[in-house]
C-alpha positions in Angstrom: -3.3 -19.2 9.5 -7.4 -18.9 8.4 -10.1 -20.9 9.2 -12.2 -21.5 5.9 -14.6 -24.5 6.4 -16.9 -26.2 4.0 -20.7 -26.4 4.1 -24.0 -27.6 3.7 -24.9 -24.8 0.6 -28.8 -24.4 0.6 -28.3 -23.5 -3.4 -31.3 -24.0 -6.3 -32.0 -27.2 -8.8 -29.7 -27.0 -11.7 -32.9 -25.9 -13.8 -33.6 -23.3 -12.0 -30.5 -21.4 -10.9 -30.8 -19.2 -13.6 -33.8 -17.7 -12.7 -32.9 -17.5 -8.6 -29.6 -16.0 -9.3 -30.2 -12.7 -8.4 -27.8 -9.6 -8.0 -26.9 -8.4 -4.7 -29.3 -6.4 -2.6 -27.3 -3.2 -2.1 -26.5 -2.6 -6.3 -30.2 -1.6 -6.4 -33.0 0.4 -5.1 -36.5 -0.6 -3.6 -38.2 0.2 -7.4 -35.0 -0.8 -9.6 -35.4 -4.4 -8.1 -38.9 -4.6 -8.0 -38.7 -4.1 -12.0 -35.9 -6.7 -11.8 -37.7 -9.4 -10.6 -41.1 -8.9 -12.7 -42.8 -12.2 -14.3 -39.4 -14.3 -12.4 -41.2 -15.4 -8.9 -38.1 -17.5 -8.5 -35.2 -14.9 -8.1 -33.5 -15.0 -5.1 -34.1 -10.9 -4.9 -37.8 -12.1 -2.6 -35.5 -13.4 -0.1 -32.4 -10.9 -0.4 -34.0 -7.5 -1.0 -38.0 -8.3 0.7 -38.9 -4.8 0.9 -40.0 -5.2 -2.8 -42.6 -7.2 -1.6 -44.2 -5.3 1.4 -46.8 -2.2 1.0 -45.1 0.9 -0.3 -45.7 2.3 3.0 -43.6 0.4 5.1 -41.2 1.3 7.0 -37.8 0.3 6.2 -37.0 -0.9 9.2 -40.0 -2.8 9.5 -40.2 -6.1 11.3 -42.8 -7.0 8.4 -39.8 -7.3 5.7 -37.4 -9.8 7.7 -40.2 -11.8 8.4 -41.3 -11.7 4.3 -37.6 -12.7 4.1 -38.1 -15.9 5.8 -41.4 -16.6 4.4 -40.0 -16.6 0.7 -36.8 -18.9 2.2 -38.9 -21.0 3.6 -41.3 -21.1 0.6 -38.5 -21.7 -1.6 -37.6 -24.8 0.3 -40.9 -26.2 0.8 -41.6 -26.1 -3.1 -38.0 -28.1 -3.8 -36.8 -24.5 -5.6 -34.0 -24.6 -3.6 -32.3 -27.9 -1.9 -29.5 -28.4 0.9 -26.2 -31.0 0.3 -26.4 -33.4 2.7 -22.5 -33.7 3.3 -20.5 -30.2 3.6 -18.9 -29.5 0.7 -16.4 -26.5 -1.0 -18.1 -24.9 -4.2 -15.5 -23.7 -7.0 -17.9 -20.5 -8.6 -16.2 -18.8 -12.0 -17.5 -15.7 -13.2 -16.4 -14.8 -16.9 -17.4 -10.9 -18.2 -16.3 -9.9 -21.0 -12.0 -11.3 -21.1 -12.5 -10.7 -17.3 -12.3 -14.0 -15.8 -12.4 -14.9 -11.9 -12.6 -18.3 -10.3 -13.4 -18.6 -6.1 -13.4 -21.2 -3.7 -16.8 -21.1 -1.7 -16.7 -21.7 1.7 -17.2 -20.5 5.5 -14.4 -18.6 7.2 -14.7 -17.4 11.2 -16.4 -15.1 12.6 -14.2 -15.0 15.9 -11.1 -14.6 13.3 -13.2 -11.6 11.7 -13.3 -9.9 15.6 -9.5 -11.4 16.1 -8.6 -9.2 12.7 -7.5 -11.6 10.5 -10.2 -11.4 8.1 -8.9 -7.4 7.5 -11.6 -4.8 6.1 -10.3 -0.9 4.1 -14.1 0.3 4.6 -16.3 1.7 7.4 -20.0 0.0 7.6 -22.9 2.1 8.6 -25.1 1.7 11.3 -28.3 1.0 9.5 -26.9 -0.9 7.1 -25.4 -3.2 9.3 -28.1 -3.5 11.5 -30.4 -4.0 8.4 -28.0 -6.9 7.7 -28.3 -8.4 10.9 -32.0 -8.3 11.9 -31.8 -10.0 8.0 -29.7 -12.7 9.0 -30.6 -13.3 12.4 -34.7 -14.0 11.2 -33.8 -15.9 8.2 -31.9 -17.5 10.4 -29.2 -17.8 7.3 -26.7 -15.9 5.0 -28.2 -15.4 1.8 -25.3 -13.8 0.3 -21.5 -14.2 0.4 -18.9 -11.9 1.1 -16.3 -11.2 -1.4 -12.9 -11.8 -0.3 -9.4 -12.2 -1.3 -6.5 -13.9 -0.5 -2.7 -13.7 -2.0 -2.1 -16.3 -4.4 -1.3 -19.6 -3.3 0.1 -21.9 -6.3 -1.6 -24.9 -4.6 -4.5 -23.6 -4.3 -4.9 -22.5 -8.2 -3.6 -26.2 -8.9 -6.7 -27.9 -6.9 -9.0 -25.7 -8.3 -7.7 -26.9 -12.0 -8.4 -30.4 -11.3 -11.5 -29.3 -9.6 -12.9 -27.4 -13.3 -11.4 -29.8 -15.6 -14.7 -31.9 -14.9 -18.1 -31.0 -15.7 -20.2 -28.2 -14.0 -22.6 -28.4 -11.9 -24.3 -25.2 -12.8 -23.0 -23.4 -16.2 -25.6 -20.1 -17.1 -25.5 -16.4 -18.7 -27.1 -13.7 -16.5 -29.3 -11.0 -18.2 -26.1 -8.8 -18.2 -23.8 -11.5 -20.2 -22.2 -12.6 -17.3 -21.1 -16.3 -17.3 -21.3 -17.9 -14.1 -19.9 -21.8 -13.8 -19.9 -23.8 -10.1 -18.8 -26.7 -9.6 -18.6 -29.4 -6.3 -16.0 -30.6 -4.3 -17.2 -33.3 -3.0 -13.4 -35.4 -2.7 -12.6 -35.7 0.9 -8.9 -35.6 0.2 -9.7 -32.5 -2.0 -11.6 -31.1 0.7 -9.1 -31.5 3.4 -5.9 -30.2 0.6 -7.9 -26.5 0.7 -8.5 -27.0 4.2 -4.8 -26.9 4.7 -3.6 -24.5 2.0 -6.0 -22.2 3.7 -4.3 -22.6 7.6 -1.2 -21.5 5.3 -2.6 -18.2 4.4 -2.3 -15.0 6.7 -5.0 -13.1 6.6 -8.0 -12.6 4.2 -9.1 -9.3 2.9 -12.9 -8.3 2.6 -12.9 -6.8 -1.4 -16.8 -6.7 -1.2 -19.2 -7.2 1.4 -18.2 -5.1 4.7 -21.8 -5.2 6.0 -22.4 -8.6 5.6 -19.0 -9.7 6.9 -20.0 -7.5 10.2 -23.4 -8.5 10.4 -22.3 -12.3 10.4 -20.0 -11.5 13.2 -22.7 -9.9 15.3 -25.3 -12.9 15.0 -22.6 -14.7 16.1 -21.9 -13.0 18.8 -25.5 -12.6 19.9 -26.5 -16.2 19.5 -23.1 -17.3 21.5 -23.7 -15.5 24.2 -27.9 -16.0 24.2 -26.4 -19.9 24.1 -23.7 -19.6 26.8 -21.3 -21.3 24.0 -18.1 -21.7 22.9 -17.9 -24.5 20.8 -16.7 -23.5 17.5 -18.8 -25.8 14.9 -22.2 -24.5 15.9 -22.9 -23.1 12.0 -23.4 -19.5 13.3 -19.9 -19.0 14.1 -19.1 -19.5 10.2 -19.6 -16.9 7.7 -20.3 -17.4 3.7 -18.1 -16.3 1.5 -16.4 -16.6 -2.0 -12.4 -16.6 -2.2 -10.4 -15.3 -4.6 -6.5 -15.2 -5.3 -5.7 -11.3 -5.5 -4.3 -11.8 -8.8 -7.5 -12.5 -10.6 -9.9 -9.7 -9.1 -10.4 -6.8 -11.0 -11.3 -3.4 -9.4 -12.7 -0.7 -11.6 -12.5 2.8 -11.5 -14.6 4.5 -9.4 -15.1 8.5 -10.3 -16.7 11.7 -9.2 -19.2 14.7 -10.4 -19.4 17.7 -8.6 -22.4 20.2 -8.7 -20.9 23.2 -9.0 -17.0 25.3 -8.6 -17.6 26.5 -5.6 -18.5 30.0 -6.9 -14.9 30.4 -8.6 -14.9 30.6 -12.7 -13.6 27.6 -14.7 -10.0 30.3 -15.3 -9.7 30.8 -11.8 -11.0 27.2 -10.9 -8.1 25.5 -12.9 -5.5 28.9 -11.7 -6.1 27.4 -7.7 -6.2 23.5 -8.6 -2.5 24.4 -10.8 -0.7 24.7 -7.8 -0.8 21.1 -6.9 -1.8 19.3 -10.2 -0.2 19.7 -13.8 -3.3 20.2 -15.9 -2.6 19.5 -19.7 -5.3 20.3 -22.4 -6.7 18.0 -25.2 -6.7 14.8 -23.0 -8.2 12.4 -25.5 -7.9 9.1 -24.0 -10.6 10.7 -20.7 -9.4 8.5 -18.5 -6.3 7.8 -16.6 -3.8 5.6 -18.1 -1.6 5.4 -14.5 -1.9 5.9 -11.1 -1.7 9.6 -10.1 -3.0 10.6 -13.2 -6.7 12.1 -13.6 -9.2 13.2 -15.9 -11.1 16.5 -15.8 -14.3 17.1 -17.5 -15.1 20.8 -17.8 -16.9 23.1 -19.9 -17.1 20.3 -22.8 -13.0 20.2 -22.6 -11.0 16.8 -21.6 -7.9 18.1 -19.0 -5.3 15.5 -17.7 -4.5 16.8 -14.4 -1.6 15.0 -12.8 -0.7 15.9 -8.6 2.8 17.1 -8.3 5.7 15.6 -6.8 6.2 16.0 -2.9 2.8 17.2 -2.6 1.5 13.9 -1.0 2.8 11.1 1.3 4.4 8.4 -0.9 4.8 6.4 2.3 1.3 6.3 3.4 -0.6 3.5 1.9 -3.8 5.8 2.6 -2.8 9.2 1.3 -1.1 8.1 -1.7 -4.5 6.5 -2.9 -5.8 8.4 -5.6 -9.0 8.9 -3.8 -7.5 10.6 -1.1 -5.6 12.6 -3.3 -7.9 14.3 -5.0 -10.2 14.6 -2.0 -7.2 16.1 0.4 -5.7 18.4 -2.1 -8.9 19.6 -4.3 -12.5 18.4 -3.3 -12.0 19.3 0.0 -10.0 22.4 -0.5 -10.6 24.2 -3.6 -14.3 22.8 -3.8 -15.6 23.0 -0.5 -16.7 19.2 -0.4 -15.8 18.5 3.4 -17.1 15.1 4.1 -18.1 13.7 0.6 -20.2 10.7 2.3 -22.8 13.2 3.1 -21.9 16.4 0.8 -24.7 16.3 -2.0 -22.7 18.2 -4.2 -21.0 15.2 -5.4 -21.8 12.3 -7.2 -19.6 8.8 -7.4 -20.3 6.5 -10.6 -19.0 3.2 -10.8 -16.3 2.7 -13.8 -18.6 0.2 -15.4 -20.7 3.5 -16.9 -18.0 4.7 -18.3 -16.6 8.1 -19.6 -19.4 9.1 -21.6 -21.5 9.4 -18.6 -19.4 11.3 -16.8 -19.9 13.4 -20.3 -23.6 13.7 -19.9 -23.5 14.7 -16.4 -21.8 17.8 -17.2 -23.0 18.1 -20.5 -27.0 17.5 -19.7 -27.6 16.8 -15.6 -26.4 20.6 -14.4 -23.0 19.1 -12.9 -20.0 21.4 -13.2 -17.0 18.8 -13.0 -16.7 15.0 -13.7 -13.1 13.6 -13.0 -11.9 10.0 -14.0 -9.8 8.1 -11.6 -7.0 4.9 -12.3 -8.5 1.9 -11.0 -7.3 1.4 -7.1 -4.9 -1.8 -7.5 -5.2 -5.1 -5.2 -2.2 -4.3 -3.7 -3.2 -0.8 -2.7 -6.1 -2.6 -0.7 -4.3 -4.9 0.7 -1.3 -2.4 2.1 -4.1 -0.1 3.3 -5.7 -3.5 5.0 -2.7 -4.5 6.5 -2.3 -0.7 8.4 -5.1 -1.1 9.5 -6.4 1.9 8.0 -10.0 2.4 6.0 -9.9 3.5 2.5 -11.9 7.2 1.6 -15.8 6.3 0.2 -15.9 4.9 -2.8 -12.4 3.9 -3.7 -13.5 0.6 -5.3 -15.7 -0.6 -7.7 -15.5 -4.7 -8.1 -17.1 -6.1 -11.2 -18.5 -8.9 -12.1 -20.6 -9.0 -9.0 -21.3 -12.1 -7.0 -25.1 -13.3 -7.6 -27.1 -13.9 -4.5 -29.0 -17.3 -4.2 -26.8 -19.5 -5.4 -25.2 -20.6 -2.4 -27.0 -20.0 1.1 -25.8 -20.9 4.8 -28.1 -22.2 7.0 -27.3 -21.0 10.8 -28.1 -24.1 12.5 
């Protein structure tokens, strides 16, 4: 049994979502979203990522962009850019890229359930991320971005939402990248109360996207429960925003590797060491992985399939039977020298959606040695690994399309 809630969405005018809609903070740096938001005063990327509008000497972890957070909230409000429902409400949001199709229920689920483990996490959060996310959150006093979670599929669930989109949108745009977004209201108080209770059916939910936020959220709740002395559980901080998906619909990309150099071996003796665990076949012409266990090797200007031999990992352990770890555990690590690749420069992790001719150009033109192609991490894999309570190795999962920011906010009080 989850608690997921609706809300009173701070979200824009239908003729100017477009131009709030914004991608999330943490796909981007400082200068990439500072060029992302030129001649657009609107996008929700003032409010979300605020550094790009502070000196270029600031600190980043200076009071000066939270508070330029809240000023472009409360600016935002105050010139009717962005309105709050007067009634809580669900929000169905459908992203469409490409055949790729998606459809969520928006909501608030519990931040005491998030402590209690029922809302289930496969990643570790860092430090200063999360405490970037929570000095954010707790002086905009407001989530300005969802966290993207799934749950496993619930027939009823998928039925309400049909009856749900077979009326009109509320909002219905293309993003810059050919995204298709679609939202629409539940407003039905029957409707509202049949998620409600299709939700207290469901186990647990599983974060896909958004660790930092989710734990961020959790915090401020924490700290503004116990600066209030309370426990009542509708006070708005104790919810947290998010987007909900059935697992069936998500898809997760591939998420690949370069490495800098062969750890002073040759590409002969490189290939004679990695043999002993991997069958590595010539001419792979498809580049990437066609199954799970199956890789792709870039090196010197040659496709290799390398695949890891039986009874050389755990088939049992939902961890070490991700490809991730396998290729970490029995050649990265081993063979390459990359100990700890959070923090190893010598490797480089690129999101599926850039496909194989990048990982082409980084051996081919950028002075990297190696580029291997990965099979996509499945839902299922995430959710096993969830479910152990275990945390996946970095950059196992790549989710695309990517939930815009602005659209829906939650106001903490």
């Amino acid at each position: 049994m989850v608690l997921v809630l609706p809300f009173k969405a701070v979200r824009p005018q239908k003729k100017f979502v477009s131009q709030v809609a914004a991608l999330p903070y943490d796909v981007m740096t400082r200068e990439e979203g500072q060029k992302a938001v030129l001649g657009n005063a609107l996008s929700f990327m003032h409010v979300e990522k605020s550094e790009i509008d502070v000196p270029d000497n600031t600190k980043s972890n200076d009071d000066l962009i939270y508070q330029t957070a809240k000023r472009n909230f409360i600016h935002m409000r105050e010139q009717g850019i962005l309105l709050q429902d007067e009634s809580p409400c669900f929000y169905i949001y459908r992203q469409q890229m490409g055949a790729q199709v998606q459809t969520g229920i928006v909501g608030t689920m519990s931040a005491s359930e998030y402590d209690a483990g029922k809302i289930k996490k496969h990643e570790l959060t860092r430090k200063d991320k999360e405490e970037d996310r929570i000095r954010h959150v707790d002086t905009v006093n407001a989530q300005t971005g969802p966290v993207f979670i799934s749950y496993r599929e619930r027939k009823n669930l998928n039925n309400i939402v049909d009856k749900i989109t077979a009326g009109a949108p509320e909002y219905d745009f293309t993003a810059e990248d050919g995204v298709i977004h679609r939202v629409w209201i539940a407003t039905d108080a029957k409707q509202i109360e049949e998620i409600k209770k299709e939700f207290r059916e469901v186990d647990a939910l599983y974060i896909a996207d958004g660790h930092h936020r989710a734990a961020a959220a959790a915090t401020v709740a924490r700290m503004r429960r116990g600066r209030d002395k309370s426990v009542d559980p509708v006070n708005e901080y104790e919810s947290v925003l998010a987007v909900l998906f059935p697992h069936t619909q998500l898809r997760v990309m591939d998420y690949n590797r370069a490495i800098k150099d062969l750890n002073s071996l040759t590409p002969e003796k490189f290939i004679e060491k990695i043999s002993s665990c991997f069958i590595v076949s010539k001419n792979f012409t498809a580049r990437s992985p066609q199954q799970l266990h199956d890789f792709g090797m870039y090196l010197g200007g040659e496709w290799y399939k390398i695949t890891i031999k039986k009874g050389k990992y755990n088939e049992s352990d939902p961890v070490a039977s991700l490809d991730a770890a396998i290729l970490q555990e029995h050649m990265l690590y081993p063979i390459l020298g990359i100990k700890d690749p959070r923090v190893d420069d010598r490797i480089k992790f690129i999101g599926g959606i850039r496909g194989m001719d990048e990982l082409e150009k980084l051996v081919n033109k950028d002075g990297f040695a190696v580029a291997f192609s990965l099979y996509p991490t499945t839902m299922e894999q995430i959710i096993k690994v969830a479910d152990a309570g275990a945390i996946m190795p970095p950059k196992s999962t790549w989710f695309e399309p990517k939930l815009r920011s602005g659209i829906f906010t939650h106001k903490l009080d």
